[in-house]
TIRO-2110 file (N, C-alpha, C; in Angstrom, 1 decimal):
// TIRO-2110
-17.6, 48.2, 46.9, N, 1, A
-17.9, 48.7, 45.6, CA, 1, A
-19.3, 49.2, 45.5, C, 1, A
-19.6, 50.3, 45.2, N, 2, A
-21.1, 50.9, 44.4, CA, 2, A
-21.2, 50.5, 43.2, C, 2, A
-23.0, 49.7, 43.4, N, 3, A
-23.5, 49.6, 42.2, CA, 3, A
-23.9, 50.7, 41.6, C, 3, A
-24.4, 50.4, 39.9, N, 4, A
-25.3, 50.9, 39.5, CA, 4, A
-26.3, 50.1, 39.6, C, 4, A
-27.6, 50.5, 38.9, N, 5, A
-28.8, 49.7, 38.9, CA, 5, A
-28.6, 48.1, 38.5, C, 5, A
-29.9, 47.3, 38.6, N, 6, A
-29.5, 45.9, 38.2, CA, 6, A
-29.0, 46.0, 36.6, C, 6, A
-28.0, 44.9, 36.1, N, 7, A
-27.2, 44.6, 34.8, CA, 7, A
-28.2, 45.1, 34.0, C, 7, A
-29.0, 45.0, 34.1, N, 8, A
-30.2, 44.1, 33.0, CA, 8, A
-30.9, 45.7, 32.7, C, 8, A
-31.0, 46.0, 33.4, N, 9, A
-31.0, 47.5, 33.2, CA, 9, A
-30.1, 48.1, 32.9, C, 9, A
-29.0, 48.4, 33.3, N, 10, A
-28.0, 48.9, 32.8, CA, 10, A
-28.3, 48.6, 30.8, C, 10, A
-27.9, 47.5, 30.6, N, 11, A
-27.3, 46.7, 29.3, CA, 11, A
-28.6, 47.4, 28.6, C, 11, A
-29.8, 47.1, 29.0, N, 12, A
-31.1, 47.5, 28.1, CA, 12, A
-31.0, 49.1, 27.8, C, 12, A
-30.4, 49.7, 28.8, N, 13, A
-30.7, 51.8, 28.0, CA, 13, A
-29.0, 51.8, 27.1, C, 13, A
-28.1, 50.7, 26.8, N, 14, A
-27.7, 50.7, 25.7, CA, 14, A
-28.3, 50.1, 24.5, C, 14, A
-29.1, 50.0, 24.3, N, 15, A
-29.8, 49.6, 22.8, CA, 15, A
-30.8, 51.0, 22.3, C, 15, A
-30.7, 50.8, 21.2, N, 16, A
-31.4, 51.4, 20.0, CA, 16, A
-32.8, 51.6, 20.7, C, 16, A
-33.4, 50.8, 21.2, N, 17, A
-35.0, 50.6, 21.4, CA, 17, A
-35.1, 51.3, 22.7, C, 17, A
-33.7, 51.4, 23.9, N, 18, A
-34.2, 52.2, 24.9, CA, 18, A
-33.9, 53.4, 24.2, C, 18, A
-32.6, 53.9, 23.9, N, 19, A
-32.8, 55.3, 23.0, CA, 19, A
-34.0, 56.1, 22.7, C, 19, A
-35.0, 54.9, 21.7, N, 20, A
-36.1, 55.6, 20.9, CA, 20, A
-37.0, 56.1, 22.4, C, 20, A
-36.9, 54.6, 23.0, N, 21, A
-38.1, 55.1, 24.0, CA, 21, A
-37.6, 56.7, 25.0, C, 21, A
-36.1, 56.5, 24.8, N, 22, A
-35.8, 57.7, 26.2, CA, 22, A
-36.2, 59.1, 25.6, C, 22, A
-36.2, 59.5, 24.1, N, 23, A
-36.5, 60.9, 23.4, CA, 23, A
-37.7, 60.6, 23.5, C, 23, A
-38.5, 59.5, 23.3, N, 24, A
-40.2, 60.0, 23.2, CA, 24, A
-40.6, 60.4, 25.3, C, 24, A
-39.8, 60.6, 25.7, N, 25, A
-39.8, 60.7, 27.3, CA, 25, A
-39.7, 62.5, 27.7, C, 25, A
-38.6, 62.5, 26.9, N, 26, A
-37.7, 63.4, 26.5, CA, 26, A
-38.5, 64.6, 25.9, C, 26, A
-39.5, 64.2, 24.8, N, 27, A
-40.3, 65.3, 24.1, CA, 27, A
-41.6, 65.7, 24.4, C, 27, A
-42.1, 64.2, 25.3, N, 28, A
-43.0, 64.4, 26.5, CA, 28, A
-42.8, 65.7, 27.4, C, 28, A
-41.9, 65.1, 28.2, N, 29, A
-41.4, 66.4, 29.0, CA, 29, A
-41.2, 67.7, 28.8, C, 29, A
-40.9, 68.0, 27.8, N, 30, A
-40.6, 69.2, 26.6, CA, 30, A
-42.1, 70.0, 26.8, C, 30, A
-42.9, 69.4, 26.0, N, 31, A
-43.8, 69.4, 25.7, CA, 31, A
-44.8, 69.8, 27.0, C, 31, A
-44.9, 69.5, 28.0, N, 32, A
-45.5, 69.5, 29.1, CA, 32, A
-45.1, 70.8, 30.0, C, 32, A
-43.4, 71.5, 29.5, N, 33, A
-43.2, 72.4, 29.9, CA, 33, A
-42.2, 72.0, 31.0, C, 33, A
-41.8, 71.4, 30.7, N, 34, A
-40.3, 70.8, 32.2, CA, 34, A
-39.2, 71.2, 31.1, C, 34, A
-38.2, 71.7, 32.0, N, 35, A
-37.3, 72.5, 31.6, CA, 35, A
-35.8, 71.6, 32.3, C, 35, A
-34.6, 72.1, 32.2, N, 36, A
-33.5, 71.6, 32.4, CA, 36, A
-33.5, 69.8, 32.6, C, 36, A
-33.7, 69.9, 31.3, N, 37, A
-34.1, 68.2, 31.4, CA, 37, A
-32.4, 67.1, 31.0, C, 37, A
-32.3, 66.6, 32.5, N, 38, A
-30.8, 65.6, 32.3, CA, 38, A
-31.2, 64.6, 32.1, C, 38, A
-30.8, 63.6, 31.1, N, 39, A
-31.0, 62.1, 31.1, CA, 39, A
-29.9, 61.2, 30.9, C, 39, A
-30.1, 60.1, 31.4, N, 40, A
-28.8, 59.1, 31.4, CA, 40, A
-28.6, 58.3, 30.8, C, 40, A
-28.3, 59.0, 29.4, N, 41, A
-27.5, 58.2, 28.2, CA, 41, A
-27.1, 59.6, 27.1, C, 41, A
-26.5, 58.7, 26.1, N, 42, A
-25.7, 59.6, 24.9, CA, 42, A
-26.1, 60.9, 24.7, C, 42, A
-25.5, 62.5, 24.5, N, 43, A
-26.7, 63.3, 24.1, CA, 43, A
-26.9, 63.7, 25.1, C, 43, A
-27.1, 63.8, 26.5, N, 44, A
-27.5, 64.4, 27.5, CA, 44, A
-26.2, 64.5, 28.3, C, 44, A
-26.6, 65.6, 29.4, N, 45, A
-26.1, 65.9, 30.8, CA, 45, A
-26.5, 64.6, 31.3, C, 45, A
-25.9, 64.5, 32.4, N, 46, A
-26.3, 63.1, 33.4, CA, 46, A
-26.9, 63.6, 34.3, C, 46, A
-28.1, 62.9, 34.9, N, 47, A
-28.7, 63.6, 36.5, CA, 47, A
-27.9, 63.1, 37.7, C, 47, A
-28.0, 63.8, 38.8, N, 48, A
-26.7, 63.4, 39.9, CA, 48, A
-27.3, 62.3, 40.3, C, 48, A
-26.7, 61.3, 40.8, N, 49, A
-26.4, 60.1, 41.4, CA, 49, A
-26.8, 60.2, 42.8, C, 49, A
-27.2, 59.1, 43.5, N, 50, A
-28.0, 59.0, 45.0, CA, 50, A
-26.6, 57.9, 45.5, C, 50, A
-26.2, 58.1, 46.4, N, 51, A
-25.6, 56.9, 47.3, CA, 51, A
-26.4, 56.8, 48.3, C, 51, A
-26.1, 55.4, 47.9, N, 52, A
-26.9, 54.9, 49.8, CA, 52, A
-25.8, 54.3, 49.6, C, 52, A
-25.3, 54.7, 51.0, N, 53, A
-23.5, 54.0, 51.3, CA, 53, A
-23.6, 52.8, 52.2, C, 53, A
-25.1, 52.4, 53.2, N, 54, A
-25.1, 51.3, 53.7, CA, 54, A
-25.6, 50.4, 52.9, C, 54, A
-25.9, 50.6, 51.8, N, 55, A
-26.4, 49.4, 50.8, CA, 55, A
-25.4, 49.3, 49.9, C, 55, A
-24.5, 50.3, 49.7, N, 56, A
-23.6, 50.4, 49.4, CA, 56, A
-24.0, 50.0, 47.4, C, 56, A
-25.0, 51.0, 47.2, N, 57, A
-25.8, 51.4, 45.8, CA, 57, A
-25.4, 52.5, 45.8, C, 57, A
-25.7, 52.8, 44.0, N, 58, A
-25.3, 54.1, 43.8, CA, 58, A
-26.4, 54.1, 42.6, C, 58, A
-27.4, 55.1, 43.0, N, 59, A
-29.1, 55.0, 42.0, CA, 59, A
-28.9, 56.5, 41.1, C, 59, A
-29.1, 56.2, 40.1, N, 60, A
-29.2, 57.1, 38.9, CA, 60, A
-30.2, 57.3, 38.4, C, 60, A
-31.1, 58.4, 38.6, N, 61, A
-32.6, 58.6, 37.7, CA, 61, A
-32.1, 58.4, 36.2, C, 61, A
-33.2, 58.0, 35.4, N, 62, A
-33.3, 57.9, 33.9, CA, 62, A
-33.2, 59.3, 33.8, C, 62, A
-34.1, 60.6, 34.4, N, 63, A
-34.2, 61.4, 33.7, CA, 63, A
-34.3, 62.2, 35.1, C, 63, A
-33.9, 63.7, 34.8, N, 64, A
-34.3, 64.5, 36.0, CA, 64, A
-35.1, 66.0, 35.2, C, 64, A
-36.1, 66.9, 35.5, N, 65, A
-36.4, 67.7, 34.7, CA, 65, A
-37.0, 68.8, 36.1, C, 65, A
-37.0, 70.1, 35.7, N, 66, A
-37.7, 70.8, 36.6, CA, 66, A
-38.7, 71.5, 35.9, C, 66, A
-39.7, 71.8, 36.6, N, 67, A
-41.2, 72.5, 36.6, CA, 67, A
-41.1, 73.8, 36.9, C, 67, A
-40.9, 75.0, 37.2, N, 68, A
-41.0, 75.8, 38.2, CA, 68, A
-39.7, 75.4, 38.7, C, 68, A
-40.1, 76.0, 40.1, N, 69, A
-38.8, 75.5, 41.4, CA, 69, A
-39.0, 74.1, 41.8, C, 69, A
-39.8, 73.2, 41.0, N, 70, A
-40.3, 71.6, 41.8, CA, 70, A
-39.0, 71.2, 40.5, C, 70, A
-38.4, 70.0, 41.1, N, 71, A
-37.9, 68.7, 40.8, CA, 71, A
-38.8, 67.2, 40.3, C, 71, A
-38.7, 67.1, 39.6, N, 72, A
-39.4, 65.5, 38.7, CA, 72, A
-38.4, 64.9, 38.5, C, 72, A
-38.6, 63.8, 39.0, N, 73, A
-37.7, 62.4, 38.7, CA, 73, A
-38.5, 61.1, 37.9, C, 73, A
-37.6, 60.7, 36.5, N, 74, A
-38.4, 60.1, 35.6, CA, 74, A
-37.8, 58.9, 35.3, C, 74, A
-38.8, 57.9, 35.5, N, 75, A
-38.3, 56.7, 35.1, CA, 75, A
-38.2, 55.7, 33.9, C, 75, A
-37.7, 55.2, 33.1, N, 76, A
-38.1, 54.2, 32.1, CA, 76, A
-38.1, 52.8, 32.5, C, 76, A
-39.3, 52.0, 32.7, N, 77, A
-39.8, 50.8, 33.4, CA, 77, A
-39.8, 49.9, 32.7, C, 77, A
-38.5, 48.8, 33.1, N, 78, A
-37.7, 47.7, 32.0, CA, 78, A
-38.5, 46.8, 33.2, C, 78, A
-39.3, 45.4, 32.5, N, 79, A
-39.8, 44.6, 33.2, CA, 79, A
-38.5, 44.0, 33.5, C, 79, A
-38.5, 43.0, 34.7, N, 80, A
-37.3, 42.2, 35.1, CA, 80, A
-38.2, 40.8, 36.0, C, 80, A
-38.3, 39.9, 35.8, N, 81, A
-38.7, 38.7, 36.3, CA, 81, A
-37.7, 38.5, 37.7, C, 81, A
-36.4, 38.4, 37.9, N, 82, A
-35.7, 38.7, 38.9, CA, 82, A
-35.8, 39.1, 40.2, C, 82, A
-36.5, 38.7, 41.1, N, 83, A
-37.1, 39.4, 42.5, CA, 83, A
-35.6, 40.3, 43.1, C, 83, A
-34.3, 39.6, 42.9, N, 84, A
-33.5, 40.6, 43.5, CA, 84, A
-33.6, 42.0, 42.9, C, 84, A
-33.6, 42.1, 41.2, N, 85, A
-33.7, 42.8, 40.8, CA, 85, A
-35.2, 43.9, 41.0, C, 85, A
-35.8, 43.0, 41.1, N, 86, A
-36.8, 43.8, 41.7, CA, 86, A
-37.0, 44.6, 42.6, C, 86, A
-36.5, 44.7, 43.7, N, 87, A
-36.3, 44.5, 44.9, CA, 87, A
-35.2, 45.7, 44.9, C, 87, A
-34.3, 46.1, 44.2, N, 88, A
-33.4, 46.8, 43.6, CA, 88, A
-34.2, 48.2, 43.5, C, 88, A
-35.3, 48.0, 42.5, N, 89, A
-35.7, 48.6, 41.1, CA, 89, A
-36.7, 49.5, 42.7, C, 89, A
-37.3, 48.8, 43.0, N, 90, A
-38.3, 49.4, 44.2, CA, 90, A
-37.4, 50.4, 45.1, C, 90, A
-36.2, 49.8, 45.9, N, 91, A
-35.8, 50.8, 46.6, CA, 91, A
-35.1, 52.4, 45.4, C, 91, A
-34.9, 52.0, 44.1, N, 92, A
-34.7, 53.0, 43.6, CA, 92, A
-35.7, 54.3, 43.6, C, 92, A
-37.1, 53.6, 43.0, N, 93, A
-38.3, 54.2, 42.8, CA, 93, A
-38.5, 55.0, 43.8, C, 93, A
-38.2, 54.1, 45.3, N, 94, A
-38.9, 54.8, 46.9, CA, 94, A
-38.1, 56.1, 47.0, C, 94, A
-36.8, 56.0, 47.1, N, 95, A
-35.7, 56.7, 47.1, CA, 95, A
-36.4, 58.3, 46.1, C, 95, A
-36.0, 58.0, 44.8, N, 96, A
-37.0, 58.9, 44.2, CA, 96, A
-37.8, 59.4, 44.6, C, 96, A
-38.9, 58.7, 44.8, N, 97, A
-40.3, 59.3, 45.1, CA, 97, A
-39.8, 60.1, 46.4, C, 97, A
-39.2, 59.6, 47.5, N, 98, A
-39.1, 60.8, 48.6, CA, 98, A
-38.3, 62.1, 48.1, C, 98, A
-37.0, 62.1, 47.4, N, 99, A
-36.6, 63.0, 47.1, CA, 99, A
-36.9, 64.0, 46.5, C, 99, A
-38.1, 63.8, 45.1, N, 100, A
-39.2, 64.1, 44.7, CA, 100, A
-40.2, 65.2, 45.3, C, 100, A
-40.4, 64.5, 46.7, N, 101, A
-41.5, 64.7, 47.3, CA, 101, A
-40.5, 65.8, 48.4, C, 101, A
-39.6, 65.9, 48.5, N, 102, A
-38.7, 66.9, 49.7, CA, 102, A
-38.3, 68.2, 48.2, C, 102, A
-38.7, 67.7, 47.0, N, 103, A
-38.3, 69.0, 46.0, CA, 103, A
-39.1, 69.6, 45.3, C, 103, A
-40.6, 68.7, 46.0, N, 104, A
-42.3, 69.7, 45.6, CA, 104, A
-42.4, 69.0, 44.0, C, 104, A
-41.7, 67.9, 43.6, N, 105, A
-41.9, 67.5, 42.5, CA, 105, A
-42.4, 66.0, 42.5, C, 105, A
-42.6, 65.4, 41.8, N, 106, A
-43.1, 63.6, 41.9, CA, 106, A
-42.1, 63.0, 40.9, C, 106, A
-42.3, 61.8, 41.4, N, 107, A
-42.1, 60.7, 40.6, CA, 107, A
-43.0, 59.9, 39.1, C, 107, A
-42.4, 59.9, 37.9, N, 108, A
-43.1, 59.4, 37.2, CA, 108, A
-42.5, 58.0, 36.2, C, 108, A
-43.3, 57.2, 36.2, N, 109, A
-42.8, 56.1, 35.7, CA, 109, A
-43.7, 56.1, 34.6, C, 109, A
-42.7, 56.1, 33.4, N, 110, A
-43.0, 55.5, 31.7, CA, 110, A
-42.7, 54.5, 31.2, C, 110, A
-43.9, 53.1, 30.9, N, 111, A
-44.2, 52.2, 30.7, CA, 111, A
-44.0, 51.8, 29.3, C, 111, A
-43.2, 50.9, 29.0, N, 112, A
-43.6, 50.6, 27.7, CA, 112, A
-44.6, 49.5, 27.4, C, 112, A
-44.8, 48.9, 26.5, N, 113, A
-45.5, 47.8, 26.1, CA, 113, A
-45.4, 46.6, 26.9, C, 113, A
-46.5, 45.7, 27.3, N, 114, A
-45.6, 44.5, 28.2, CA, 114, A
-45.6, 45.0, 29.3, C, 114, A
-45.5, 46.0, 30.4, N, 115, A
-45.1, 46.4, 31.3, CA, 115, A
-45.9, 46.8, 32.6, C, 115, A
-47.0, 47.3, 31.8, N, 116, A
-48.0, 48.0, 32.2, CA, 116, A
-48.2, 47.2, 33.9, C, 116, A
-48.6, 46.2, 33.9, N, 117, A
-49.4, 45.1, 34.9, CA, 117, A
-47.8, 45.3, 36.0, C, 117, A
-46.6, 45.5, 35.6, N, 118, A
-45.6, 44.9, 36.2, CA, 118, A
-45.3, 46.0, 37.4, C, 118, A
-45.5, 47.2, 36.7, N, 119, A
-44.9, 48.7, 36.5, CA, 119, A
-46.0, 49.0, 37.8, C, 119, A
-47.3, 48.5, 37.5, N, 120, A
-48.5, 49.0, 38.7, CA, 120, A
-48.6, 48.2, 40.2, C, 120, A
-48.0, 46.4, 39.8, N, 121, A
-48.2, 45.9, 40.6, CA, 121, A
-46.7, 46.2, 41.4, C, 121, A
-46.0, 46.6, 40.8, N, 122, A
-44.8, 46.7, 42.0, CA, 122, A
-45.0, 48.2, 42.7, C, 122, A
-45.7, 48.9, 42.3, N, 123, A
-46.3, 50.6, 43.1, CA, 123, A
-46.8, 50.1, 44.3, C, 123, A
-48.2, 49.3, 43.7, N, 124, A
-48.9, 49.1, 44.8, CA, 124, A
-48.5, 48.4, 45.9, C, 124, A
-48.2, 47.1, 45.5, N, 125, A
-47.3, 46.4, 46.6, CA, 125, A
-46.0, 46.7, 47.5, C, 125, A
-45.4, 48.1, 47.1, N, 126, A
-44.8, 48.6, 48.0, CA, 126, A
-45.3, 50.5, 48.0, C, 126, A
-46.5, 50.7, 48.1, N, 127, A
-46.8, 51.7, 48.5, CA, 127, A
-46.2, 52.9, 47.8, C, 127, A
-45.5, 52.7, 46.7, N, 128, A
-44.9, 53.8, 45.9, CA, 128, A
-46.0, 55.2, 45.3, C, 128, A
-45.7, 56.3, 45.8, N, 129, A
-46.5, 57.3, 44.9, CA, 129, A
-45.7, 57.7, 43.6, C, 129, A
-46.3, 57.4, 42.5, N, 130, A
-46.0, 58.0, 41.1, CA, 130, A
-46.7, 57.9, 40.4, C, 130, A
-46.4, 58.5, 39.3, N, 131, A
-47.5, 58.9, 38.0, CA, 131, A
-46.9, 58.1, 37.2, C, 131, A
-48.0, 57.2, 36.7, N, 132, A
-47.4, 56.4, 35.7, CA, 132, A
-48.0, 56.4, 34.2, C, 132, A
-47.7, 56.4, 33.4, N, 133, A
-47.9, 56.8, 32.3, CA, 133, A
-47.3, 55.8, 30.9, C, 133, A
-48.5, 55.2, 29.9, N, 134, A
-48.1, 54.3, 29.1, CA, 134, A
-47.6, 55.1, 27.9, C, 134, A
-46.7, 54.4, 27.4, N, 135, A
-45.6, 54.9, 26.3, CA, 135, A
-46.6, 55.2, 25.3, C, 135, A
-47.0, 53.9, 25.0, N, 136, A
-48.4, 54.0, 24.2, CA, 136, A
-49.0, 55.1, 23.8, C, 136, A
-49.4, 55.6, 25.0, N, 137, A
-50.1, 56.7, 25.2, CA, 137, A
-49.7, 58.5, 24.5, C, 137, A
-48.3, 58.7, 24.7, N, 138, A
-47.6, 59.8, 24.5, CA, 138, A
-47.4, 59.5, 22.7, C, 138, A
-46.8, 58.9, 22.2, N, 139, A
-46.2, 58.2, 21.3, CA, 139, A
-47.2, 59.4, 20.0, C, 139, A
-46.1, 60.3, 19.3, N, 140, A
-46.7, 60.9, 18.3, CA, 140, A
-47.0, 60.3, 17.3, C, 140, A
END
């Protein structure tokens, strides 16, 4: 059986509060000039799906958008105390980031509140290149 991402993730971009956070992502993007923007929930196209068939995962970007001819892959960064789940969350990011990086586009991860420390120390400790960016920050 193919997963999706950890539960916990899954269950959290059904609520009201991931919603708000996914359009303030969404208008970001807009706004910055990234075009064919797919996101994965209500209201949007879906961005295509990654298998890895020997892990026997199946990784979904939150968001996919293009620049030009470069590809961006976008994340929304749900803390998880869970090391499996962690551990999960990283090989998705890596995954990303290379695919990213083979379509002249990057990886960006959007932090909400709470997050920030969790969101940087899991980059660094597995070598992830992305742009990370606090919600905070964007928030009109």
């Amino acid at each position: 059986m193919i997963n999706n991402c950890p539960i916990m993730l899954y269950t959290r971009k059904n609520t009201q509060d991931y919603t708000s956070l996914a359009e303030q992502v969404i208008l970001y993007a807009e706004k910055r000039g990234f075009e064919e923007i797919k996101a994965d929930f209500d209201g949007y196209d879906k961005p295509a799906s990654l298998n890895m068939l020997q892990q026997q995962i199946k990784l979904t970007p939150d968001f996919t958008a293009k620049r030009g001819n470069n590809k961006h892959y976008f994340e929304l960064v749900v803390k998880n105390e869970e090391r499996e789940d962690q551990l999960k969350l990283v090989s998705k990011w890596k995954a990303l980031e290379m695919i990213a990086g083979m379509k002249g586009g990057r990886l960006h991860l959007f932090v909400p509140r709470g997050s920030y420390k969790f969101a940087t120390d899991l980059v660094r400790e597995h070598g992830i290149e992305a742009r990370i960016t606090k919600l905070s920050d964007i928030q009109n």
